[in-house]
C-alpha positions in Angstrom: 23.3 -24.4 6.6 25.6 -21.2 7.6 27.4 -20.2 10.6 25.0 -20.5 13.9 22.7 -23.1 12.1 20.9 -20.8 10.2 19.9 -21.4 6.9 20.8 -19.3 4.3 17.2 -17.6 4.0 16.6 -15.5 7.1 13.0 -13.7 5.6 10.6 -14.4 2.9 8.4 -11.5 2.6 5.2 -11.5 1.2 3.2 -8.4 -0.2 0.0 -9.7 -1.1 -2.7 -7.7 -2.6 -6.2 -8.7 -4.8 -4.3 -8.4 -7.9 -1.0 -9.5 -8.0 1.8 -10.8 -5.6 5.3 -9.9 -4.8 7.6 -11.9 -2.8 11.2 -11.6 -2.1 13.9 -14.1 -0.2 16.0 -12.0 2.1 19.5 -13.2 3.8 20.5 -12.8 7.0 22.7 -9.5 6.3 20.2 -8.1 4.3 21.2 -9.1 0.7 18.1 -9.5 -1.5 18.3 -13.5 -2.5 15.6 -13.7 -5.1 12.0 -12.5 -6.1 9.0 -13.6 -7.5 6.0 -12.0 -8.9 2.5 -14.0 -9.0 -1.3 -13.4 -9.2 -3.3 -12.7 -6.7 -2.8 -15.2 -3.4 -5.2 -13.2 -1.1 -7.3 -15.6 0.5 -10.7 -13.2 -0.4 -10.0 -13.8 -3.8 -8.6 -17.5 -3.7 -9.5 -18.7 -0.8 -7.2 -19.9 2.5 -5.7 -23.0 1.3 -5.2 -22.2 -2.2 -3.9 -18.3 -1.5 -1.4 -19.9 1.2 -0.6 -22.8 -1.6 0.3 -20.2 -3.7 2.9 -18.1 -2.0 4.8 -21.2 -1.1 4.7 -22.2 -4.9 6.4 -18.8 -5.1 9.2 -19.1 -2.6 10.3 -22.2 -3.7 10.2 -20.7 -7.3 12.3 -17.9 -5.9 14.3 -20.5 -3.7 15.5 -22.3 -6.7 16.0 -20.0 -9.0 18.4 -18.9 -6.9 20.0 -22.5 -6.1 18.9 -22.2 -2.5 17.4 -24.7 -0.5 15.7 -24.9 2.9 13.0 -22.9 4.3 13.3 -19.3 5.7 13.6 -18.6 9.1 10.9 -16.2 9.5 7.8 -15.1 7.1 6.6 -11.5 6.8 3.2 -11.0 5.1 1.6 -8.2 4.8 -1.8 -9.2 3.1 -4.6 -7.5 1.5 -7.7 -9.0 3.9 -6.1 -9.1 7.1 -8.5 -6.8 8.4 -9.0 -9.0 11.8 -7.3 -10.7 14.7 -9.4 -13.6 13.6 -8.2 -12.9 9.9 -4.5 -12.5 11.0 -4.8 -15.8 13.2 -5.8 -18.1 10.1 -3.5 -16.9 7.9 -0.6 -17.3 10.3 -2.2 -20.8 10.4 -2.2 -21.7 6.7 0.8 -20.4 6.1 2.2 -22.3 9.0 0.8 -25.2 7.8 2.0 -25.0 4.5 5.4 -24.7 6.1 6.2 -21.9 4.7 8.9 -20.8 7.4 9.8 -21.6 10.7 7.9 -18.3 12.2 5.0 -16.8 10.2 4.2 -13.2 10.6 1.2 -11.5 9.2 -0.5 -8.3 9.3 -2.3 -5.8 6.9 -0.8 -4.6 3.5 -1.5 -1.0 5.0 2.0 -1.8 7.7 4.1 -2.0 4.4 4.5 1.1 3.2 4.5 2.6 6.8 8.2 0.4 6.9 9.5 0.7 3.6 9.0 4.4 3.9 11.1 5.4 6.5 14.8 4.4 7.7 13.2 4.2 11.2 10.8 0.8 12.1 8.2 3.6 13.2 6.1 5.7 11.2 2.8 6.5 9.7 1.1 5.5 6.2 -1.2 6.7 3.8 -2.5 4.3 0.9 -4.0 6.0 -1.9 -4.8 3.8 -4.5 -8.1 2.5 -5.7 -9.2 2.9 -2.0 -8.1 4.3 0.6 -5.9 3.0 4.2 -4.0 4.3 6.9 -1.5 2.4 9.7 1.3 3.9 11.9 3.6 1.9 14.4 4.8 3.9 17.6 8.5 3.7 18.7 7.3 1.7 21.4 6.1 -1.0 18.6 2.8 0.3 19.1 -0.1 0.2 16.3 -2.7 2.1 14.7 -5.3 1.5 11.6 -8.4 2.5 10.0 -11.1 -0.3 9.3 -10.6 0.7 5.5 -13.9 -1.1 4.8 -15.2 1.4 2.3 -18.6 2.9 2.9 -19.4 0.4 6.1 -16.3 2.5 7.6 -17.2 6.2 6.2 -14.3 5.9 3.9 -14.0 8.6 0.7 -10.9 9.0 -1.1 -8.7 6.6 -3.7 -9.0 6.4 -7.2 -12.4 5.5 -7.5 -14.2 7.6 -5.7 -12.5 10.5 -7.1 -13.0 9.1 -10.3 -16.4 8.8 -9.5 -17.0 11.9 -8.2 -15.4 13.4 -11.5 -18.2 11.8 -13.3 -20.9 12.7 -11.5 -19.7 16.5 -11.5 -20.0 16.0 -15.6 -23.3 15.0 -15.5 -24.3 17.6 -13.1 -23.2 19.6 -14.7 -24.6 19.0 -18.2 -28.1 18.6 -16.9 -28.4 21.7 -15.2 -27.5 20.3 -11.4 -24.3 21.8 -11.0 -21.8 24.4 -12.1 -19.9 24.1 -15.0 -17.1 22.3 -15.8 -14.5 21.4 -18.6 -14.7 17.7 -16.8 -18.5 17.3 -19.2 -16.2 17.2 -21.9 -12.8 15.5 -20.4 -14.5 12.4 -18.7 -16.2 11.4 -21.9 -13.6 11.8 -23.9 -11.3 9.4 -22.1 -13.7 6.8 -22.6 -13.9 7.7 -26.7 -17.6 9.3 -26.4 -19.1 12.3 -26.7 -21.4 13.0 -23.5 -21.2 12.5 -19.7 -24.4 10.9 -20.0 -23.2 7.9 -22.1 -20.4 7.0 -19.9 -22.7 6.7 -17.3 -25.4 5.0 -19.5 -22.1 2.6 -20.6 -21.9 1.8 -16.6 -25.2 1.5 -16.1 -25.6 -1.2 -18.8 -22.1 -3.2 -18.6 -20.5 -2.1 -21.5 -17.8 -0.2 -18.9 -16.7 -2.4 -15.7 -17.3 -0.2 -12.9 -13.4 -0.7 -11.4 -12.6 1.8 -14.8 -14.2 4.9 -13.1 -10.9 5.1 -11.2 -9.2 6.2 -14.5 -11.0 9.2 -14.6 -9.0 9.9 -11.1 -6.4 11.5 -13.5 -7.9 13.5 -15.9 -9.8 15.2 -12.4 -6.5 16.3 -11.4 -5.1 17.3 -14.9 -8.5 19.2 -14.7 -7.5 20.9 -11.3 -4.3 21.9 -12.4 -5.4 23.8 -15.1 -7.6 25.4 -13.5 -10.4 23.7 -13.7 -12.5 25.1 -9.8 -14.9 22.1 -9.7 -12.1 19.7 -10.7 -9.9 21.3 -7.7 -12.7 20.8 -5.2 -12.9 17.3 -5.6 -8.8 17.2 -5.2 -8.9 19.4 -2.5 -11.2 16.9 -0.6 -9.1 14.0 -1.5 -6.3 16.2 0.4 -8.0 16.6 3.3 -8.8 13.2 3.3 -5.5 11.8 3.5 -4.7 14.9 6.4 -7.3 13.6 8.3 -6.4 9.7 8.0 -2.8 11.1 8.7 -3.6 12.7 11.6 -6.1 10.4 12.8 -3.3 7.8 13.4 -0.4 10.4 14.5 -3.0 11.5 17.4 -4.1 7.6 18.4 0.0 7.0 18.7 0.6 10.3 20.4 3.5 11.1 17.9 2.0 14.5 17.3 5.4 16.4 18.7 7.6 13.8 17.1 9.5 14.1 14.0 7.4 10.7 12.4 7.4 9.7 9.0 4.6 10.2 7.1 4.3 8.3 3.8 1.9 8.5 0.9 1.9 5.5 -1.0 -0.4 4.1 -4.2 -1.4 4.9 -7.7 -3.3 8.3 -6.5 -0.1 9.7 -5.3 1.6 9.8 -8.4 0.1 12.7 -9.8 2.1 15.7 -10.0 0.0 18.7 -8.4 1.9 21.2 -6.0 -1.3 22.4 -4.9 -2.5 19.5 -3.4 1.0 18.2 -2.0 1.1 21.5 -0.2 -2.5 21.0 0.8 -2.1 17.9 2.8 1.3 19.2 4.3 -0.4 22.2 5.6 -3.2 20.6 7.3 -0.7 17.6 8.5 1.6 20.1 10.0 -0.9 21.9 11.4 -1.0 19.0 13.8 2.3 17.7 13.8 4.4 20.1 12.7 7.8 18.1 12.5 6.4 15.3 10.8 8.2 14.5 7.7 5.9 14.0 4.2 7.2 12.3 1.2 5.9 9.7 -1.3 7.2 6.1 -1.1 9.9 5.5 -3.2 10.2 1.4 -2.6 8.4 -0.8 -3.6 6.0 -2.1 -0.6 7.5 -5.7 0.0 10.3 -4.2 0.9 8.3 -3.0 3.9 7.1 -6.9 5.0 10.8 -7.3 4.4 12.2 -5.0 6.8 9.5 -6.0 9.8 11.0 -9.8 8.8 14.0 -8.3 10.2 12.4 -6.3 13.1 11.0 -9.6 14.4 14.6 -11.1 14.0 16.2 -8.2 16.0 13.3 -8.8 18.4 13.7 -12.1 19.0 17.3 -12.0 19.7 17.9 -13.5 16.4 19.9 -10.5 14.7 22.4 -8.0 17.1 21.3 -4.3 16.8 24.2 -3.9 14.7 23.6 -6.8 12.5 20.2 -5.7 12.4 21.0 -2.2 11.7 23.6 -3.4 8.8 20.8 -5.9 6.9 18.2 -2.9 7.2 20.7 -0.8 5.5 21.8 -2.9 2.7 18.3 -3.9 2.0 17.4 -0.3 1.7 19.9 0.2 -1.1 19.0 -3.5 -2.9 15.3 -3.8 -3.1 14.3 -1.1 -5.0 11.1 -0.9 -7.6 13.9 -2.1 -10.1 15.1 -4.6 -8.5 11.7 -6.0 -8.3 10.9 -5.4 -12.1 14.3 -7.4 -12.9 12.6 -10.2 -10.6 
């Protein structure tokens, strides 16, 4: 144990997702301990018992790789799933019960980038990856988030539905249903054939799992920026998507005259089109026009790290200034490298 019976571990943060898992062991001034990558530990894949099995296979995988022992203070897990107060309560159970740390904190994997953007522990987030999610935290510790249950919640936007919608403009267009496009000829061609038509048919029949339609998401915005207007329409919706979802929270936590955070985080985000950066700034400004818009540039454990901390200031467990010092350090230590070292 160190100084004030702590252990040495004050946070293991979880970022769970359907795919894969990253975890990371945090001390008490902030230094990054060890990390872990896994498969997917979401309980809607897994299950509950097995998911929650699963991350504590990984901290005591982290744990002793890096000749620690002892459990962590405090769990932070931000989970793909945790879309309900019943969802949250039985995963705070099963990790509990799995003794995973002393305090167990979950919430939704849309909190994490909204944390691990911003040097503040308010802010707003936009995800943007194969679907689409928005959260936001008040300075007053308040929150905010879309359902972000696809079409049951009137969700449009991600990689798939604008790789979708990139298809379906190619066929429309080669059967006479819409203008057209150079996307008839891009779309199949990224798939190695020759007409929209047979990427659908390949859909249609199996041959193509459905999930690949988000790869087209891509060659719609290389489309758009060269010009491409039917291409650029379907971009320019995506951007007003994200406005509105930005928006959406920044008005429900009445930080519309504050200087807030907004991040854009996920796969989507990392194409490189001024046109639609300037796009969503414009219509974000246009209703809070000091927020701040950038891209996250951490990875998003590093976000259930930081609210790990949060808690810990919270509870009286970490000083402001010992709080302010760990936030800081783990700023500069847990970067997307860090991680891939991991």
């Amino acid at each position: 144990m160190s100084e004030a019976g702590r252990g040495p571990v004050a946070v293991v943060a979880v970022d769970g997702g359907n795919s894969k898992t990253d975890l990371v062991l945090v001390g008490w001034d902030g230094r990054l301990l060890g990390v872990k990558h896994g498969t997917s530990t979401s309980h809607q894949v897994v299950g509950m018992a097995e998911g929650a099995a699963g991350v504590v296979r990984l901290a005591r995988e982290a744990a002793s790789g890096a000749g620690l022992d002892g459990r962590a203070t405090a769990a932070s897990c931000t989970v793909a799933g945790a879309d309900s107060h019943g969802d949250i309560r039985r995963l705070e159970r099963a990790y509990l019960d799995a003794r995973l740390a002393d305090v167990v904190l979950v919430t939704n994997d849309a909190f994490a980038p909204v944390r691990a953007g911003s040097d503040r522990d308010w802010g707003v987030g936009v995800i943007c990856g194969a679907g689409v999610n928005a959260a936001g935290i008040a300075p007053n510790g308040r929150t905010a988030r879309l359902a972000a249950l696809g079409d049951y919640s009137g969700d449009w936007g991600g990689g798939t539905d604008v790789g979708a919608s990139g298809l379906g403009a190619a066929v429309r267009a080669r059967d006479g249903r819409g203008p057209r496009t150079s996307l008839e000829r891009l779309v199949p061609a990224h798939f190695g054939m020759s007409r929209p038509l047979d990427v659908t048919n390949a859909f249609e029949h199996g041959v193509l799992r459905w999930e690949r339609v988000r790869e087209l998401s891509p060659v719609v915005f290389g489309a758009a920026r060269d010009g491409d207007p039917v291409a650029r329409a379907i971009v320019d919706r995506l951007a007003d998507e994200v406005a509105v979802m930005a928006t959406a929270i920044i008005k429900r936590l009445h930080l519309t005259r504050r200087d807030v955070d907004v991040t854009l985080a996920g796969g989507v985000f990392r194409a490189e089109d001024p046109v639609f950066e300037a796009r969503i700034a414009e219509r974000i400004h246009a209703v809070a026009p000091a927020a701040r818009i950038h891209r996250l540039e951490a990875p998003p454990v590093l976000g259930a790290a930081l609210l790990g901390l949060d808690h810990l200031r919270d509870a009286g467990r970490l000083t402001p200034a010992e709080h302010a010092a760990a936030a800081g350090r783990l700023h500069h230590e847990l970067t997307f490298e860090a991680v891939l070292r991991g």
